[in-house]
N, C-alpha and C positions, 0 to 999 in steps of 0.2 A: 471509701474513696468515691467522691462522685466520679459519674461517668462522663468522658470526655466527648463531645461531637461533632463529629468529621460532615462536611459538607462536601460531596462529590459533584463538580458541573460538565456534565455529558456527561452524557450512557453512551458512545462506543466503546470499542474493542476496548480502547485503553481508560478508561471510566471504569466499567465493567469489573476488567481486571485488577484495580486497585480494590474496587470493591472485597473482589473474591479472596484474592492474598490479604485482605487484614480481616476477614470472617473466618477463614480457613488456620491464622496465628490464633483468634481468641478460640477456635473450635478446639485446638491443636492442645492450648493449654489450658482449655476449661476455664476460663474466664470470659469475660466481657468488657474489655478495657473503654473501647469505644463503643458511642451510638450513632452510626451511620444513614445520612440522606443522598438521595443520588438524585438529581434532577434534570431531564432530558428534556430539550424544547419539542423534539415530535411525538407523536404517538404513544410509537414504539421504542424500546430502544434498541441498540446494535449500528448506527451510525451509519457508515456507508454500507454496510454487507446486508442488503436486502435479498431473498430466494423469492421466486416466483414458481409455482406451478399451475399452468394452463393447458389445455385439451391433448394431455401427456408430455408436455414440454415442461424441461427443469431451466428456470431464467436467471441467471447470476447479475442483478444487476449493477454492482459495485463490483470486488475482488470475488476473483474465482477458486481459491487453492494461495496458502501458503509454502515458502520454499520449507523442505525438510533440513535442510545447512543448515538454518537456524532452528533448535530444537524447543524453542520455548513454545510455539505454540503447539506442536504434537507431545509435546509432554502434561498439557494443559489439556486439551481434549483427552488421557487418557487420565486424569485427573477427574477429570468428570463422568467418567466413565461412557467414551467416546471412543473408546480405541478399538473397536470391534465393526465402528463405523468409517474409519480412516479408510481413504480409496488412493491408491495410486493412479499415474496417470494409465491410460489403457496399455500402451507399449511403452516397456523402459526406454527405449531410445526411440522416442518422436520424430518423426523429420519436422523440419520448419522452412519453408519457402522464401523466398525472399522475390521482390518483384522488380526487376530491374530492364531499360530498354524495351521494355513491351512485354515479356514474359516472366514464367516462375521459374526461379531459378532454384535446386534445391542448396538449403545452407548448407557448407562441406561436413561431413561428419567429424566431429573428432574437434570441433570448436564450441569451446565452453563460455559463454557470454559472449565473448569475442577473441577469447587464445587461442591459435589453432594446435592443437596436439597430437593429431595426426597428419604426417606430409601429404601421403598419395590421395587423399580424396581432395586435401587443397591442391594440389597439382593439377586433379583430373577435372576440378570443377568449372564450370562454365558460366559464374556467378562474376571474378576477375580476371581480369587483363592477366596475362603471363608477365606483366612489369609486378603486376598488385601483387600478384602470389610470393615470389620473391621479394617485393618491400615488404609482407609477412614472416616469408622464412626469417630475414638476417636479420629479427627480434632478437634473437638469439644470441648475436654478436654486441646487438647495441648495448654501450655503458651505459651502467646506473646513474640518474640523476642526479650533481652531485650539489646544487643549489637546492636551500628549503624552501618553505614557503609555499602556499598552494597553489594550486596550477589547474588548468580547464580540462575540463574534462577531452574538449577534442585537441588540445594541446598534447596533452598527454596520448593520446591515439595515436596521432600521426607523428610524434617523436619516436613511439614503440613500433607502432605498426604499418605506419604509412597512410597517405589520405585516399586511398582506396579502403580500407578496413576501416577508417572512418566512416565516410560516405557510403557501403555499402554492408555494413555490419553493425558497425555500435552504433552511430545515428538512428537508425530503425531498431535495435533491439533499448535503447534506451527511451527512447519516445512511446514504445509497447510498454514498459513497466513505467518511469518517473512521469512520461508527456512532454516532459527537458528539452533544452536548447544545450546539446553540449560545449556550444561556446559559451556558454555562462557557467555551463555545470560546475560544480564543485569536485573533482577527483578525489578527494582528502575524505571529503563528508559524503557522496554519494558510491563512490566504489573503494572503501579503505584496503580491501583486501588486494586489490590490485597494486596499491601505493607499497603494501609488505612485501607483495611479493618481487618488486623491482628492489626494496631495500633490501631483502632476504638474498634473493637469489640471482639477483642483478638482471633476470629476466624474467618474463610470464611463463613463457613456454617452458623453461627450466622449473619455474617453480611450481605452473599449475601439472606438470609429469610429477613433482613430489607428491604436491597436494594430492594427487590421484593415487599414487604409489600406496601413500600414508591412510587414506579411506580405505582402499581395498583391504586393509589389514584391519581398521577398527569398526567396518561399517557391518551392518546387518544388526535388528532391530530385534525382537522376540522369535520366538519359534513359528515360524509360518509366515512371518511378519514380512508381507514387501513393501519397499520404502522406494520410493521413485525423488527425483529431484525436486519436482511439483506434488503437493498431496492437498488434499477437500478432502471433504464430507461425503456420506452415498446420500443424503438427502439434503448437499448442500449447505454453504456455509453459515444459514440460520440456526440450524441445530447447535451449533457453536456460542450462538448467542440464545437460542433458548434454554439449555443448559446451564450456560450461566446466570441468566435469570432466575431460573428454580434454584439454582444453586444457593441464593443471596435470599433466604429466609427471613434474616436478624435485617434485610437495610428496606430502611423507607424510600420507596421509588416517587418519584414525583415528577409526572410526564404532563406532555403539551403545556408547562409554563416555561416561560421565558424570564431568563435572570438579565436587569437590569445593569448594575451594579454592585461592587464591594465597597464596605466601609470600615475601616478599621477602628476599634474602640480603644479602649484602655489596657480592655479583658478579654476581648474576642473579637469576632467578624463579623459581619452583618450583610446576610447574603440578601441585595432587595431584590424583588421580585415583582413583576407586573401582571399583575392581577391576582387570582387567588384566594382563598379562603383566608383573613390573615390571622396571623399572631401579633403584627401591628400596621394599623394601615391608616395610610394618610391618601386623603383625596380632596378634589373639591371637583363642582356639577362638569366641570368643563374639559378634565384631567382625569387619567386612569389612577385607578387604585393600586397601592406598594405592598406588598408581602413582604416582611424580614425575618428571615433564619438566622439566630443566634449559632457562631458554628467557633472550635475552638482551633478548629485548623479546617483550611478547604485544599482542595486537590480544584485545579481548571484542566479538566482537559479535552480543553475546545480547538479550533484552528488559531492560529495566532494572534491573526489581527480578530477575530472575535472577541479572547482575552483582555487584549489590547484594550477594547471597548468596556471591557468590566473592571479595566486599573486605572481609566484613564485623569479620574477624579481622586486616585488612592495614591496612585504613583505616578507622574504625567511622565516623567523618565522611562521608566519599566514600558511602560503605555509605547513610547515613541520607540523602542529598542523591538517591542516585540514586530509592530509596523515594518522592520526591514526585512522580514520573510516575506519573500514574496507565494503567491498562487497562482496557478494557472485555472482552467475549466476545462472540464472532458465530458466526453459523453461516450454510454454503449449503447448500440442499436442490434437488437438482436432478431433475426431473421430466421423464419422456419421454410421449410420448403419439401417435397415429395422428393425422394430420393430417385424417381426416375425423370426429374425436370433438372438432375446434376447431371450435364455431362461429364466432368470430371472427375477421375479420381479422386477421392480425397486418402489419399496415403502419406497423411501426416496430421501433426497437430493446428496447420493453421500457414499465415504469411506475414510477413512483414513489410513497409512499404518505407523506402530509404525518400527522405524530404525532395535531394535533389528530383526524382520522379514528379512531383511537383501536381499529385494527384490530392483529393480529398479527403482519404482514410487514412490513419496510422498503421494499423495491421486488423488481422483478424485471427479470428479462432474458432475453428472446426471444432465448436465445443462437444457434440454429437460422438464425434469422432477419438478427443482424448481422453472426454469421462466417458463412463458409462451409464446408464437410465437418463440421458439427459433427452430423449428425442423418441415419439415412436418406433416400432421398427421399422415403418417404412418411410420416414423419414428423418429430415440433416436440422440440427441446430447451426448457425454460421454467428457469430458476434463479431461486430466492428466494433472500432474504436476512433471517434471524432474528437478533435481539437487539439488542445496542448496549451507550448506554447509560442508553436508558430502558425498555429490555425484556430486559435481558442474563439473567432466570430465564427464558425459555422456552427459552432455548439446552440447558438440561439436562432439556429433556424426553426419555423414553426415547426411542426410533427409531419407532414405534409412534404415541405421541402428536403427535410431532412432524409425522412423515407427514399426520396426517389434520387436524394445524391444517393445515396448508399446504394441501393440496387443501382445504379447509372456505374459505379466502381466497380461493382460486383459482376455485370455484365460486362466490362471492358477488362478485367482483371483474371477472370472466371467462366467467363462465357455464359452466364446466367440469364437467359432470356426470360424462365417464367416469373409468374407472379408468386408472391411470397404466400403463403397462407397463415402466418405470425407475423404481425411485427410488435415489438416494444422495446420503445423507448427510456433509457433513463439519464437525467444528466444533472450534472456535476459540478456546480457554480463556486469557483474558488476555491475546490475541496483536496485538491493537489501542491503541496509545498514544495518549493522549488530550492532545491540547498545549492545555492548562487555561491562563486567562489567570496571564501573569506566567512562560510556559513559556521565553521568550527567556534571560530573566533565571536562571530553575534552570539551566540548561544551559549559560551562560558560567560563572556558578559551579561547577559539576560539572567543567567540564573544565580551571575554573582549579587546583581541586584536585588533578585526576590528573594535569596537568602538574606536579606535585609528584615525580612518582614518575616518572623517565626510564625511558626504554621502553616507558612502559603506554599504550595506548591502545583509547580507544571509539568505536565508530561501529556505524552501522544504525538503522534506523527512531525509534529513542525519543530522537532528539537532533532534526534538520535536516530533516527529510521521512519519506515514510511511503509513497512507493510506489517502485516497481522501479527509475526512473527517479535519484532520489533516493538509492538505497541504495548503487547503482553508482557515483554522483560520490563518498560518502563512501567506498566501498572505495578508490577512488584517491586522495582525501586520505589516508587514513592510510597507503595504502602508499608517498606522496611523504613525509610525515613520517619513515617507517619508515627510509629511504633517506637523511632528511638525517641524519638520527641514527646510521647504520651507518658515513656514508660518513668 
């Protein structure tokens, strides 16, 4: 039987990971069904999750730590043999700040994303109004929604929780993980579990005390094993991707070219390519030269509208369908500084900075503080987080301007008078998908279409999830699809 050839576009997380699940099936059963290419436009591959280390500073400049709720990516690092390297975060229960009126307010204990499940620290906190607190508590009493359909994300907040725990809790804790506007957000596609648990349990609070009830009884990982809510790497999330790298022996990697185009044949696919050693190349003096890869199934998994631009000659439908995900830009700016120019404690993991404040940063994170080796010992790693998308132009401030907003925040937030002795920059152009309500529905559509076209397949971040954890389950769906379709 000839061997079939899978074309992989991107090397991220979820690139990667289809790689690995269909190397790891023919390792599994001693065959070699497919002959696998992966081709990344940068470098390197690994996508957004670049590591940095400089003059004893560890630099996360993409994702810092995957959540452990979702187990596919720590089941995947110990697959690699990575599990000896899993770090929790420093302190199981982190504080997180919150920056509201002029100061740091601590978030109330005992509130998980935004549930509160514990009464007295929301009672006792000084973050909301004694109205807020109470339009918190009687979550409890509120019925379940009894119309379908999806619903905004801060629609749903302030039905459940009131527009205080909007405004002062899930607007900054969302803006920290998606960049999102939760009045567009998507409730359905970006917090599903929240949507069960109003249909479960007709409340949060009710149902996030089971969910807790029901962990306490199944949780706990190997012997010795701590598992925090947040887990990384101890040398950072590269390792994750170098791993995987070595892992993928059997695929031909094919880095810093750029894929033009797909074209579909009779018999196969035709992945073109600009520039390149070729297999067939057409040029003339005045135009660049085409690469085409003969492939019998491709995997895209690139951001949307990238894709977009690789179907849009193939499929101008498929093309125009993928265009409705929208992106935002982000950027981290990450600052070092001498531990004796903090005046502040830092006894917690970091802050948040809710929109209405109407400040420059989204949050930050005491990263020094929640990992560990990230920082000298006599000194603080600190990471900001710029744009979104409700501030996505300050992300293209030069290096320069950007720098001295951030410390300008940092000093009015923090009281940070000295000079940084680190800074780096990384940022983020349209690298953030935005699951806008009504995102369920674009995305069965989308893949009812490219189920049209046998072999094609999409996956990564702009479909079913948006972190590491997420990317890695869809590398393995398309590479078990990959596999029904070869076999």
């Amino acid at each position: 039987m000839n061997r079939q050839r899978v074309v992989i576009i991107g090397g991220g997380i979820a690139g990667l990971s289809t790689a690995y699940y269909l190397c790891e099936h023919m390792r599994l059963k001693g065959d070699a069904p497919v002959e696998i290419t992966l081709i990344e436009k940068r470098e390197r591959p690994g996508g957004n999750i670049i590591t940095e280390k400089k003059d004893g500073f560890l630099i996360e400049g993409g994702p810092d730590c995957f959540l452990s709720e979702k187990p596919w990516a720590m089941e995947l690092c110990k697959r690699l043999g990575l599990g000896e390297r899993l770090m929790p975060t420093a302190k199981p229960r982190g504080k997180t700040y919150v920056f509201s009126g002029g100061r740091l307010h601590l978030l109330p204990e005992g509130v998980i994303l935004m549930v509160p499940t514990r009464m007295l620290p929301l009672v006792t906190s000084s973050l909301l109004t004694f109205r807020g607190k109470m339009r918190m508590a009687l979550e409890f009493f509120i019925p379940r929604r009894k119309e379908g359909g999806d619903e905004t994300l801060a629609d749903f907040v302030r039905r459940r929780l009131g527009r205080e725990a909007l405004e002062k809790i899930a607007e900054p804790l969302v803006a920290g993980v998606h960049a999102g506007d939760p009045e567009t957000m998507s409730i359905r596609a970006s917090f599903p579990r929240f949507v069960e648990l109003e249909r479960d349990h007709g409340s949060l609070i009710r149902g996030m005390l089971a969910r807790i009830k029901t962990m306490r009884k199944t949780s706990g990982g190997g012997a010795g094993e701590k598992v925090t809510m947040f887990m990384t790497l101890r040398g950072g999330l590269v390792e994750l991707v170098d791993a995987l790298v070595g892992s993928l022996k059997d695929v031909s990697f094919r880095t810093g070219e750029t894929v033009s185009r797909i074209v579909k044949k009779d018999d196969c696919y035709e992945v073109v390519m600009e520039g390149g050693a070729a297999n067939q190349t057409t040029s003339t003096a005045n135009q660049p030269s085409f690469t085409a890869i003969k492939a019998d199934s491709v995997v895209i998994a690139t951001p949307a509208y990238i894709t977009a631009g690789f179907l849009k000659d193939m499929d101008p439908g498929l093309s125009q369908q993928l265009l409705k995900i929208p992106y935002v830009s982000t950027a981290t700016v990450s600052l070092g500084y001498k531990k004796k120019d903090i005046k502040k404690t830092l006894d917690g993991f970091g802050f948040i900075v809710p929109k209405v404040e109407n400040r420059k940063i989204m949050a930050a994170t005491w990263s020094s503080v929640k990992w560990e080796g990230r920082a000298p010992e006599d000194s603080v790693l600190i990471r900001c987080f710029v744009g979104g998308a409700t501030n996505e132009g300050l992300v293209f401030l030069n290096d320069r301007e950007l720098t001295d907003m951030v410390k300008n925040e940092l000093r009015d937030i923090m009281g940070i008078e000295a000079e940084p002795i680190l800074v780096r920059i990384f940022r983020w152009k349209k690298a953030m998908p935005q699951y806008t309500v009504g995102h369920e529905e674009r995305v069965a559509s989308i893949m009812e279409t490219a189920a049209k076209h046998p072999g094609l397949y999409l996956t990564g971040s702009a479909y079913r999830g948006i972190g590491i954890s997420d990317c890695v389950r869809e590398g393995e769906v398309a590479a078990r699809k990959i596999l029904r379709f070869h076999a």
